[in-house]
C-alpha positions, -999 to +999 in steps of 0.1 A: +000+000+000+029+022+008+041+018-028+006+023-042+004+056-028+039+066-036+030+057-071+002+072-072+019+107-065+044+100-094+016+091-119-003+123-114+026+143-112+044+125-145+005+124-161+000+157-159+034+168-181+015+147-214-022+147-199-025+185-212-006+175-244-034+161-261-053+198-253-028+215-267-051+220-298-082+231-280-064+252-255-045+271-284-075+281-298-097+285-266-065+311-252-050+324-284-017+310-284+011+305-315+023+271-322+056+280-308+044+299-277+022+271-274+053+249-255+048+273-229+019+253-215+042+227-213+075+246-200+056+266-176+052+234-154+084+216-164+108+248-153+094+255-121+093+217-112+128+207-124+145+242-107+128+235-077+133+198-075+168+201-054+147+223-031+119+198-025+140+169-019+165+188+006+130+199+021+115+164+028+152+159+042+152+183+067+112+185+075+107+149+072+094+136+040+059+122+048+048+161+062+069+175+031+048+148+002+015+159+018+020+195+013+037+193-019+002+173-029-022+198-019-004+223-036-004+206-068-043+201-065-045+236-055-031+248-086-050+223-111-082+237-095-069+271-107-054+260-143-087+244-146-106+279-140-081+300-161-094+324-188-067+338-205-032+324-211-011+345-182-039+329-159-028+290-175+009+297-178+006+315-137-014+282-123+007+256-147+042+270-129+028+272-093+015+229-105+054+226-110+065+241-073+041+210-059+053+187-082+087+196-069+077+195-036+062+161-037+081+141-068+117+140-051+101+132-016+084+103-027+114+087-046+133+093-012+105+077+006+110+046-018+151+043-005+136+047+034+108+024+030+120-007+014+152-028+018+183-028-003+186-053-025+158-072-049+125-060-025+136-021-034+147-032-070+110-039-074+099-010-058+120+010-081+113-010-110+075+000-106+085+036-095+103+036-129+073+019-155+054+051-137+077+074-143+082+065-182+048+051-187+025+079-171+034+099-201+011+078-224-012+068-198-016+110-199-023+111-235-053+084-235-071+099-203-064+135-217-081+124-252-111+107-229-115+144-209-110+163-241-134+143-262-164+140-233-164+170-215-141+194-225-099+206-218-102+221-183-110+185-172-072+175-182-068+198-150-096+195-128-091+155-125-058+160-102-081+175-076-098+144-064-065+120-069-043+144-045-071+144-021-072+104-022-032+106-020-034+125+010-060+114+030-043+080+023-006+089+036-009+093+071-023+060+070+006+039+048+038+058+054+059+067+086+075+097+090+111+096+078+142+110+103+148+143+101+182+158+089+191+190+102+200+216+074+195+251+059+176+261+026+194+271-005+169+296-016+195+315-035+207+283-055+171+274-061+161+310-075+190+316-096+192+278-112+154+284-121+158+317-134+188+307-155+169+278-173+141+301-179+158+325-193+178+297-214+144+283-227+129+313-233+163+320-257+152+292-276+116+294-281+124+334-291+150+325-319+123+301-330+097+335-338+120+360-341+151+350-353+185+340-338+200+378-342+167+393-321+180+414-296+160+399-271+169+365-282+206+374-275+203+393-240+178+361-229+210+339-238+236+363-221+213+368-186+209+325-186+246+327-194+254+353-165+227+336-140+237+299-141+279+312-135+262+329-105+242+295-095+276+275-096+292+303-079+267+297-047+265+266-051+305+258-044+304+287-015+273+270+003+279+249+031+244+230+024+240+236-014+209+226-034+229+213-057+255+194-038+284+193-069+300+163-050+276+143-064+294+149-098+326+133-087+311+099-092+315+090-128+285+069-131+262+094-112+271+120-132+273+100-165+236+090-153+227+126-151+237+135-185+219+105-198+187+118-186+194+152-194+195+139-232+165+113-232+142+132-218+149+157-240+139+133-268+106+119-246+093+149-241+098+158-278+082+127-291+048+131-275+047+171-279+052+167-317+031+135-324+006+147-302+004+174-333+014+153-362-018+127-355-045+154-346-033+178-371-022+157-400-036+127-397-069+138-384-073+121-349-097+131-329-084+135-291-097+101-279-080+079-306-049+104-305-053+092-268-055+055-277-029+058-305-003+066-277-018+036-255+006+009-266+038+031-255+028+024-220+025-018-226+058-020-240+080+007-215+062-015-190+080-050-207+113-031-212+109-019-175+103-051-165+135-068-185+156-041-172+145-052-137+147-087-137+180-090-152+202-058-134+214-082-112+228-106-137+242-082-165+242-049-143+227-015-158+256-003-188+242-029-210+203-018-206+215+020-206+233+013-240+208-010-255+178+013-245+192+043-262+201+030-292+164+016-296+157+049-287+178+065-313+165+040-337+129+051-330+132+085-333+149+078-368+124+061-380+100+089-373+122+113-396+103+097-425+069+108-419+053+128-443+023+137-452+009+107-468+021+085-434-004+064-413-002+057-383+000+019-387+026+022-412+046+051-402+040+060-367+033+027-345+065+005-352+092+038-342+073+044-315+075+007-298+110+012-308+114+038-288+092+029-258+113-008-254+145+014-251+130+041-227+118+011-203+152-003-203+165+030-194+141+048-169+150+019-144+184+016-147+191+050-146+171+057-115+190+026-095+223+041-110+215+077-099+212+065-062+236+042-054+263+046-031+244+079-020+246+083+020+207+083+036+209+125+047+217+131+011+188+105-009+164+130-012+190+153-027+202+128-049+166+120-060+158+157-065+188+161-088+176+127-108+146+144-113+155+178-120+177+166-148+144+147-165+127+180-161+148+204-167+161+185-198+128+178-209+121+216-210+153+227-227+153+200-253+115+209-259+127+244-265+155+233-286+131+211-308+107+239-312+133+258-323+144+234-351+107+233-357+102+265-360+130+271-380+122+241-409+084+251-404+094+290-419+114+274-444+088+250-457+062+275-453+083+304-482+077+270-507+045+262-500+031+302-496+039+309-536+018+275-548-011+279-528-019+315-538-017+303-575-044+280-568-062+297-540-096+307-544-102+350-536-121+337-500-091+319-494-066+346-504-087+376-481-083+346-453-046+342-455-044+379-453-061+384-422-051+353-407-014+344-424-025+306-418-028+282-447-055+259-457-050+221-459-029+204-475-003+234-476-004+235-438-001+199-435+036+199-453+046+231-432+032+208-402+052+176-412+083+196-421+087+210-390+080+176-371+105+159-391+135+182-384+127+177-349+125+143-350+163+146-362+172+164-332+154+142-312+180+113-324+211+130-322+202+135-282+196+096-277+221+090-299+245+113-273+231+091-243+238+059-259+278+075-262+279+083-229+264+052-215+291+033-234+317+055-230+313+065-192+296+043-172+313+014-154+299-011-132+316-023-109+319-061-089+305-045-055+275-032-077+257-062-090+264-075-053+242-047-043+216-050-068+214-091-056+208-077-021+243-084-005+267-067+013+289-046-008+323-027+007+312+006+017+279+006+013+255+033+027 
C-alpha cells in the first residue's frame, strides 16, 4: 500500500506533463496561443518543477518527507483547480508553474521515501522498477485519459481530474507511510532562484529564436542573462555549506554519466509526444480520444522493457540496458524522420514508436538505481531531486531546442508552399490568409510535417548522445551487482 500511494503521486505528477498534451489543440485556440508559444503550456510546469526539485528533496530531508509529500500534494491540486478555471493564457501559464513548485515538492520526496521504505537489494529493485514503469509510462497513460476528458467534456477537465486524486493521496498517507528521520540543514533559496531563473531564461532564448530569429535582440540578451545567471548559481553553489545542488555528487563518474543520460533522453521523450501529439491530430486527423489511444501501446511496451531491465540488473548490471535502451531509442526516433504527409499511423507512426518505448523502459529503471547508489541516507532525497531535475529540466530545454528546429524548418517550408497555394487559392481563401497568415490544408499539413521531421532529427542526435555516454562513461563495478542481488557490498551506505 505504501508503494501504491507513492505511485500514485508520481503518476499524477508525470501524467499531468502529457495529460495536457493532447489539449494542446483546444487550448490554443480557446486562449489564443502561437504554435511555438504554445510549448509554454508545457515549459511553464516543467521549469518551475525541475529548478525546484533540489529544493523539494533537501525539504523532505530536513522537515521529514511524509509532512513534506502531503504539502507538496495539496499544492499541486490547488493549482490544477486554478489551471482548470483560467481564462486567459497568463492565468494558464501563472497556475501551470505554481503545478510545477508542488510537483517539486512532492516528486523528489516520494522517490526518497521509496530508499527509506523498502530494503536494499531485490525488494527495493522492485519498488524502483514500478516507480520507474510510472515514471516512463505515465506519459502515455496522460495522453489516453487527456483524449477521454477532451473528447467528453471538454480541456479544463485534463486539469480538474488531479483535484480528487491528490485528495485520495493525501487522505491516504498518514495512514501507509511513517515519517522519515529528520536531517538537520539550511535552505538554499538562492541556489534554487537563480538555477530556475537561469533555465528560464535559457528556454525562453530558444523558443524566441524560433519567432524571431536568432539575431533578435532579445533573443541574445535572454541567452547572455541565462549565461550570467547559471555562473552565479555555480558560484553559490560551491560557496554554500548546504548547497541545493550538492556538486559532489558529480565526482562519481556513473552518477554524473547517469545525469547526463537523462538530461539527453528526456529531451527526446518529451519531444516525441509534444510533436506526435500534433502530427496525429493535425495531419492525420485524430480526434483526441483515438490520439489518446494511438499513444496507448507506448505504456504496454515501457512497462515489458521496465520489467526486463528489472529482472536482469542483477545478472548483467545497468551499462548494458543504458546502451541498449538508447540506441532503440535513437533507432525510433529515426524512423519517425520519415513521416510525411501521406504516413499512417500503422505504417509510419506505430513501429518507431515501440521502438522507442522498449528502449526508454530499459533506461528509466536503470538509470534511477544508478543515480542512487552509493548515495549516504541524509543526502537520498538530494540525490533524487537532482535525478529528477535533470528529466525535467532537460525535458524543458530540449523541448525548446526542438521547437526551435521546428520552427525554424516550419518558416522554411512555409516560403515554398506560400507561392503555390496562392496560384491556386480561391479569392475567399486569399482575403483569409491575409487576415489570418494561416494556410488551408494540405499546404499547412507539409509546413506541419516539415517542422515535425526536423525535430525528429534532433530528437536522435540527443539519444544517440546518451547511448555515447552510456558506453563510453559508465562502469559497473563487482561490489554493484552484489548490491543490486541484495548483498553486502564494501562501503555501502
Amino acid at each position: 500500500m505504501a508503494l501504491l500511494v507513492i505511485a500514485s503521486c508520481q503518476l499524477m505528477v508525470v501524467l499531468d506533463i502529457t495529460i495536457v498534451n493532447i489539449a494542446l489543440p483546444h487550448i490554443q485556440s480557446a486562449l489564443d496561443f502561437s504554435t511555438t508559444s504554445l510549448s509554454w503550456v508545457v515549459n511553464a510546469y516543467t521549469l518551475t518543477f525541475g529548478g525546484l526539485l533540489l529544493l523539494g528533496g533537501r525539504a523532505g530531508d530536513i522537515l521529514g518527507r511524509r509532512r513534506v509529500f502531503i504539502f507538496g500534494v495539496l499544492l499541486f491540486a490547488l493549482a490544477s483547480l486554478l489551471g482548470g478555471f483560467a481564462q486567459n493564457s497568463g492565468q494558464l501559464l501563472g497556475a501551470r508553474a505554481l503545478q510545477g513548485v508542488g510537483g517539486a515538492i512532492a516528486s523528489p520526496t516520494s522517490l526518497a521515501l521509496i530508499s527509506t521504505t523498502f530494503r536494499e537489494g531485490p525488494e527495493r529493485n522492485r519498488a524502483f522498477g514500478v516507480f520507474a514503469a510510472v515514471s516512463a509510462g505515465g506519459g502515455a497513460i496522460g495522453l489516453l485519459a487527456g483524449g477521454m476528458l477532451v473528447e467528453w467534456l471538454n480541456w479544463r477537465w485534463v486539469l480538474f481530474v488531479n483535484v480528487p486524486i491528490g485528495l485520495l493521496i493525501v487522505l491516504a498517507t498518514p495512514r501507509f507511510i511513517k515519517e522519515s528521520e529528520r536531517h538537520p540543514g539550511r535552505f538554499d533559496i538562492a541556489g534554487a532562484l537563480t538555477s530556475t531563473a537561469g533555465m528560464v531564461l535559457l528556454v525562453y532564448g530558444f523558443i524566441r529564436a524560433a519567432q524571431e530569429g536568432w539575431r533578435d535582440a532579445l533573443t541574445l540578451a535572454s541567452f547572455a542573462g541565462a549565461v550570467v545567471i547559471l555562473a552565479v548559481f555555480i558560484m553559490i553553489e560551491r560557496r554554500s555549506k548546504q548547497p541545493i545542488t550538492p556538486l559532489h555528487m558529480f565526482a562519481d563518474r556513473n552518477r554524473a554519466g547517469t545525469y547526463g543520460i537523462m538530461l539527453c533522453l528526456a529531451a527526446a521523450i518529451f519531444g516525441m509526444f509534444f510533436f506526435l501529439t500534433l502530427f496525429v491530430q493535425g495531419v492525420l486527423g485524430f480526434s483526441p480520444l483515438a490520439a489518446g489511444l494511438a499513444f496507448l501501446p507506448v505504456s504496454a511496451v515501457i512497462a515489458v522493457g521496465a520489467g526486463l531491465a528489472s529482472r536482469f540488473l542483477p545478472v548483467y548490471g545497468p551499462k548494458p540496458f543504458m546502451v541498449v535502451g538508447a540506441i532503440l531509442a535513437a533507432a525510433g526516433l529515426a524512423w519517425l524522420t520519415l513521416t510525411d504527409v501521406h504516413s499512417t499511423y500503422a505504417g509510419s507512426v506505430l513501429g518507431p514508436m515501440l521502438v522507442f518505448s522498449l528502449g526508454m523502459g530499459m533506461e528509466f529503471v536503470s538509470l534511477t538505481l544508478m543515480a542512487l547508489s552509493n548515495v549516504p541516507t541524509p543526502e537520498t532525497g538530494a540525490a533524487s531531486g537532482l535525478l529528477n531535475a535533470t528529466q525535467q529540466v532537460g525535458g524543458s530545454l530540449g523541448l525548446s531546442i526542438l521547437v526551435t528546429m521546428f520552427g525554424t524548418a516550419s518558416t522554411n517550408e512555409a516560403d515554398k508552399q506560400v507561392p503555390d497555394f496562392l496560384q491556386q487559392a480561391t479569392p475567399a481563401e486569399r482575403i483569409r490568409f491575409q487576415r489570418t497568415g494561416e494556410l488551408p490544408k494540405p499546404w499547412s499539413d507539409e509546413i506541419l510535417t516539415a517542422g515535425v521531421s526536423a525535430a525528429f532529427i534532433m530528437a536522435a542526435i540527443f539519444t544517440a548522445v546518451a547511448a555515447l555516454i552510456a558506453l563510453v562513461v559508465i562502469q559497473v563495478r563487482p561490489s554493484d551487482l552484489e548490491r543490486l542481488k541484495g548483498g553486502a557490498s564494501p562501503g555501502a551506505m
